[in-house]
C-alpha positions in Angstrom: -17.8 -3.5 -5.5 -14.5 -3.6 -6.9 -14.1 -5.3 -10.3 -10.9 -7.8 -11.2 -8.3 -6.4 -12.4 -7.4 -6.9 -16.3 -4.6 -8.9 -17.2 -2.5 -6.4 -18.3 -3.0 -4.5 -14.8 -2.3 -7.6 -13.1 1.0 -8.5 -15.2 2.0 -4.7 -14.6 1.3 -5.7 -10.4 3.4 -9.0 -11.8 6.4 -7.0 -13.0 6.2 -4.2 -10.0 6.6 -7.0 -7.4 9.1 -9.8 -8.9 11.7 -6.6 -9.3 10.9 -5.5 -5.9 12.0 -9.2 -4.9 13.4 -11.0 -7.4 14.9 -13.4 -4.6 11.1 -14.5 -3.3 10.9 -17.8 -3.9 7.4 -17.9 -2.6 6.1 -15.0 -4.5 7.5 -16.2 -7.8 5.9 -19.4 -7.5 2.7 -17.6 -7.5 3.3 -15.8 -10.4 3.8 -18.8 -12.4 0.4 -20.3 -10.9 -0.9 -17.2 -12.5 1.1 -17.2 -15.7 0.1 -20.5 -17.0 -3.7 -20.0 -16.0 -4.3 -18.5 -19.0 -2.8 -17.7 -22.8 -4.4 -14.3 -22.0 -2.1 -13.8 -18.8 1.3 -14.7 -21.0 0.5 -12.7 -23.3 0.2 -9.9 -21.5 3.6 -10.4 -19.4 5.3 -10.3 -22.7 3.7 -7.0 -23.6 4.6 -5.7 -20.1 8.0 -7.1 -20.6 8.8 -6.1 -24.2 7.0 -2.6 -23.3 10.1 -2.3 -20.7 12.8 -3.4 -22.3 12.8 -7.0 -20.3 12.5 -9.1 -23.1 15.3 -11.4 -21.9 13.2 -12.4 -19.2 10.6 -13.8 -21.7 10.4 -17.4 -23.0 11.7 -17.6 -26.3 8.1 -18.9 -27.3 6.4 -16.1 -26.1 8.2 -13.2 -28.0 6.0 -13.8 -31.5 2.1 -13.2 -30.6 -0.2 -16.4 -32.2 -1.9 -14.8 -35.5 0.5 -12.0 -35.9 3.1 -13.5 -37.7 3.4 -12.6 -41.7 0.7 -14.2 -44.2 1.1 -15.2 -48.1 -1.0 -12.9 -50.2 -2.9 -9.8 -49.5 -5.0 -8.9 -46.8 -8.5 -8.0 -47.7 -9.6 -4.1 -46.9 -11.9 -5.2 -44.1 -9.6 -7.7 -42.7 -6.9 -4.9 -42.7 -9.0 -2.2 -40.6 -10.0 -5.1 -38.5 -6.5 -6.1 -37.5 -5.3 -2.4 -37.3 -8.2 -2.2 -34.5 -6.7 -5.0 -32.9 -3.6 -3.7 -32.9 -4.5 -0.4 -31.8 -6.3 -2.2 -28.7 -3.3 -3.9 -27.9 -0.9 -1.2 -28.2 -3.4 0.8 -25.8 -3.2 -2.3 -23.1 0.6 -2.1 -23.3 0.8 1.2 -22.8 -1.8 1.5 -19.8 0.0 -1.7 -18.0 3.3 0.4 -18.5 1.6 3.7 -17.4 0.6 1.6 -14.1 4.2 0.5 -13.3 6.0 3.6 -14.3 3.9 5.5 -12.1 3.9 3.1 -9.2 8.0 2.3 -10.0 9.2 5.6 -10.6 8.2 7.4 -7.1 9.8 4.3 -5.5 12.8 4.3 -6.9 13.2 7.9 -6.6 12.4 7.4 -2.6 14.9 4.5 -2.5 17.6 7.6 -3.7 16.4 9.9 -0.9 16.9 7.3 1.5 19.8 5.9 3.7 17.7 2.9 5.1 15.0 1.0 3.1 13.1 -1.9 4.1 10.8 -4.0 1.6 7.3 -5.7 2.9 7.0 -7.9 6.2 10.9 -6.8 6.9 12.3 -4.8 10.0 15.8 -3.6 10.1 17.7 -2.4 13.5 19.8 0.6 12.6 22.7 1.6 15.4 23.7 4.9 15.0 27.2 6.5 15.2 26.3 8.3 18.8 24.6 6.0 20.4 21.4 5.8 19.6 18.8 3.0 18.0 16.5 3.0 14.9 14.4 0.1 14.4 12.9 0.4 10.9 9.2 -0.4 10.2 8.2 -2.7 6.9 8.1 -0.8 3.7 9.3 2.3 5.3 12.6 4.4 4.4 14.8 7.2 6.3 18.1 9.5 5.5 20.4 10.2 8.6 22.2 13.2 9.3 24.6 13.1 12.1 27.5 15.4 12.5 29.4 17.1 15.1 26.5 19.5 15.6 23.5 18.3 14.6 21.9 14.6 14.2 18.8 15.1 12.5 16.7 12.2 10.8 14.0 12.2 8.6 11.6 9.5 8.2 10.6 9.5 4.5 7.9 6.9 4.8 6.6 4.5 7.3 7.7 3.8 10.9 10.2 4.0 12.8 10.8 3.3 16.5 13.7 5.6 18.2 15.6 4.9 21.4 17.7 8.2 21.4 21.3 8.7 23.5 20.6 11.7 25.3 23.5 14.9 24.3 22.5 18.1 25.3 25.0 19.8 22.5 22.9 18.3 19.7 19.6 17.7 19.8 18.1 14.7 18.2 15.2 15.5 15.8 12.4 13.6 13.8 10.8 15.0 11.2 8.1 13.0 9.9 5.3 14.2 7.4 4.6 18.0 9.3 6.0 17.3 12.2 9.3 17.6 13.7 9.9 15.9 17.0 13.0 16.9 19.4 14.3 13.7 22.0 14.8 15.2 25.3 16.1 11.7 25.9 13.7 9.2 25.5 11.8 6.5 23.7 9.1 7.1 21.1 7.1 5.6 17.5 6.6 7.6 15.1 4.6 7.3 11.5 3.7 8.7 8.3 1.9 8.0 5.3 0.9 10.8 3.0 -0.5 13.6 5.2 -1.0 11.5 8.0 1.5 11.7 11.0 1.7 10.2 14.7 4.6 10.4 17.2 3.8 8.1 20.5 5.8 8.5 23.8 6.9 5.0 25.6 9.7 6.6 28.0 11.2 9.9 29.0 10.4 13.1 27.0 10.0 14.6 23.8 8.8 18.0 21.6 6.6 17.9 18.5 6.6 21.0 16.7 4.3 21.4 13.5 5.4 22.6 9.8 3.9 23.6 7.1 0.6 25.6 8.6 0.1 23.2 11.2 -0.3 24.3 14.8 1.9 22.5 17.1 4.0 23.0 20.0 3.6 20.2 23.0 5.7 18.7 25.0 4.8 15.0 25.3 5.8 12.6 27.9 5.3 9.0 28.6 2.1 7.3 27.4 1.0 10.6 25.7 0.8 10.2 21.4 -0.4 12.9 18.6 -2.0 12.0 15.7 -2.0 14.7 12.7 -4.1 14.5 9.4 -3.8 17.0 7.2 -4.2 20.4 9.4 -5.5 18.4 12.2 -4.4 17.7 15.6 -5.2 15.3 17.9 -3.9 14.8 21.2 -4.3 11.2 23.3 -2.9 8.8 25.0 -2.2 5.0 25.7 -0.9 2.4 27.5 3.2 3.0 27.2 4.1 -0.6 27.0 1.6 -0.7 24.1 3.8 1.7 22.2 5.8 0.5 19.4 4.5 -3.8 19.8 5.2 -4.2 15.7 9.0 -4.5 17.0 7.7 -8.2 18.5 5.5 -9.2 15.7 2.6 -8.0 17.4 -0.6 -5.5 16.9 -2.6 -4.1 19.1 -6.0 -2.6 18.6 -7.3 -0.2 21.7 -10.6 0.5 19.8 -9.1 1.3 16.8 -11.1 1.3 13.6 -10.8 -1.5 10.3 -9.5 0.7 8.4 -6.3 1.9 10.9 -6.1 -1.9 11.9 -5.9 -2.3 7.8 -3.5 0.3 6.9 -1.3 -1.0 10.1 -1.2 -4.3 9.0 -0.7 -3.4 4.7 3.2 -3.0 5.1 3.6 -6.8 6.1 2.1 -8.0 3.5 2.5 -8.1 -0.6 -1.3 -8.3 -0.8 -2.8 -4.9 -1.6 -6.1 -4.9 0.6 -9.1 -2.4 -0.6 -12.2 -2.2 2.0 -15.3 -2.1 -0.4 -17.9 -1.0 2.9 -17.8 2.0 4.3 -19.7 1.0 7.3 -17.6 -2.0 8.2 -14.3 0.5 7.6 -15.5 2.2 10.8 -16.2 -0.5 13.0 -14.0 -0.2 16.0 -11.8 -3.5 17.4 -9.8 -4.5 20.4 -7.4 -7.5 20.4 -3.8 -8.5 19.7 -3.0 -9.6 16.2 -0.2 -11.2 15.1 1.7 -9.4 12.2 3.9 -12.3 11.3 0.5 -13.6 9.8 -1.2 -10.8 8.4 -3.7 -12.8 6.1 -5.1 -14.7 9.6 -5.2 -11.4 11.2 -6.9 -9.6 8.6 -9.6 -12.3 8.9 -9.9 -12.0 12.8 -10.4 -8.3 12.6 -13.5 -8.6 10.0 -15.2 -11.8 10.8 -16.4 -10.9 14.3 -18.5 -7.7 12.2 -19.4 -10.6 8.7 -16.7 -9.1 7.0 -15.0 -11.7 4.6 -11.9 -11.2 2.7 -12.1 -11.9 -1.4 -8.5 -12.9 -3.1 -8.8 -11.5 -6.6 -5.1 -12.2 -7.3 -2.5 -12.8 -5.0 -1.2 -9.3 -4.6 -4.8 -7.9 -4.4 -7.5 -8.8 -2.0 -11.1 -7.0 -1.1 -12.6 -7.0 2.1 -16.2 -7.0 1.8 -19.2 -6.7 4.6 -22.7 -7.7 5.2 
């Protein structure tokens, strides 16, 4: 079972989020539900916030801690060790909630760097290359481009991406995702990654996925056909073509998928972290169309049928538990 978070990891999540979109009306709204639930929860913003040099951000109010101000006369021995224990146990909360968003902000921002396209959660972007070609850009996911007059080479840095490629024989059009590489022999095709984790699904024409990196690959894949790598793995399947690449339309489809890959598809449109605590009910395989417009309804469609039920712990964190 996963225990709540404390409320200097959840005013780190706090901070994380409201500079990811600090125009979310929505999502700030929330975080002042949470802020004035509890001195606890303001005090720990303004440790988060002084710890990171946001102090402007901070009600005036809020910069002096109650009880730590200076006090006539001396402080007893006792009292003194006491307070440096306190302070000690503070410093060491600041310090951890920092630790939490440097080590979540820092790969992101250095990602955002890499990157020529970058969408945030629950947002799609249609990219329209100089030669003709189409990118339509997956939530949460981020590519660089490369064209010139003899190459155009992309590579998708995280997410998904759907590609509808204009077919020139002098320059081939490659993917390269996670460990594979994927050449357009004029087609349409998905493809995804997410740490070592990598799929590339055919809807039209023709393409060639290559592996990298110690991975043994070469296949030519045509309509309807799909790969899925994890780690050294290959897999090679197939499915319905018109299926392929649905998330452009708002929708998902599950053709006996499992929990957790109906999860982990659903986790980039929303803010809401989602953690299955049940092994068994992570494998549980599902069929259906979901709709990924409302990912919090669809998370509770794909669980419920098998007693799973989704527990809000705070509004960027949730745990799916089962029977």
């Amino acid at each position: 079972m996963t225990e709540p978070r404390s409320p200097d990891e959840v005013a780190a999540g706090w901070y994380i989020f409201l500079r990811e979109e600090p125009d979310d009306r929505d999502l700030r709204r929330q975080f002042q539900v949470w802020l004035r639930e509890s001195p606890l929860h303001q005090q720990a913003w303004t440790e988060i916030n002084e710890t990171l040099g946001m102090l402007d951000s901070v009600p005036p109010e809020r910069k002096k801690s109650p009880g730590m101000g200076r006090r006539n006369g001396s402080v007893p021995a006792n009292d003194r060790v006491g307070l440096r224990r306190v302070r000690m146990a503070s410093f060491a909360g600041v310090v951890m909630a920092a630790c939490v968003a440097a080590f979540v902000l820092v790969p992101e921002l250095t990602l955002r760097l890499r990157a020529d396209h970058y969408t945030q959660t629950g947002v799609t972007e249609d990219i329209h290359l100089a030669d003709g070609s189409e990118v339509i850009l997956a939530p949460r996911s981020a590519l660089a481009i490369h064209i010139n007059a003899d190459e155009r080479r992309i590579t998708l840095l995280r997410g998904e991406a759907y590609f509808v490629v204009h077919h020139d024989a002098d320059r081939p059009f490659t993917v390269t995702a996670g460990s594979v590489t994927t050449t357009d022999i004029g087609t349409a095709f998905d493809t995804r990654t997410e740490g070592d984790e990598t799929s590339v699904a055919v809807r039209e024409g023709a393409v060639h996925a290559s592996g990298q990196g110690g991975i043994s690959l070469e296949r030519d894949l045509r309509s309807g056909d799909r790969i899925d790598v994890k780690g050294t793995r290959v897999d090679v399947g197939s499915q319905s073509p018109e299926t392929i690449g649905l998330w452009r339309d708002g929708m998902l489809v599950s053709q006996g998928n499992t929990i957790a890959e109906m999860v982990a598809a659903l986790q980039p449109w929303t803010r809401t972290r989602i953690v299955i605590a049940h092994d068994t009910l992570a494998t549980r395989k599902v069929s259906g169309s979901y709709d990924l417009r409302h990912p919090e309804t669809s998370l509770q469609l794909i669980v419920h049928p098998y007693g799973g039920k989704v527990m809000s712990i705070t509004p960027w964190f949730a745990v799916v538990t089962g029977r």
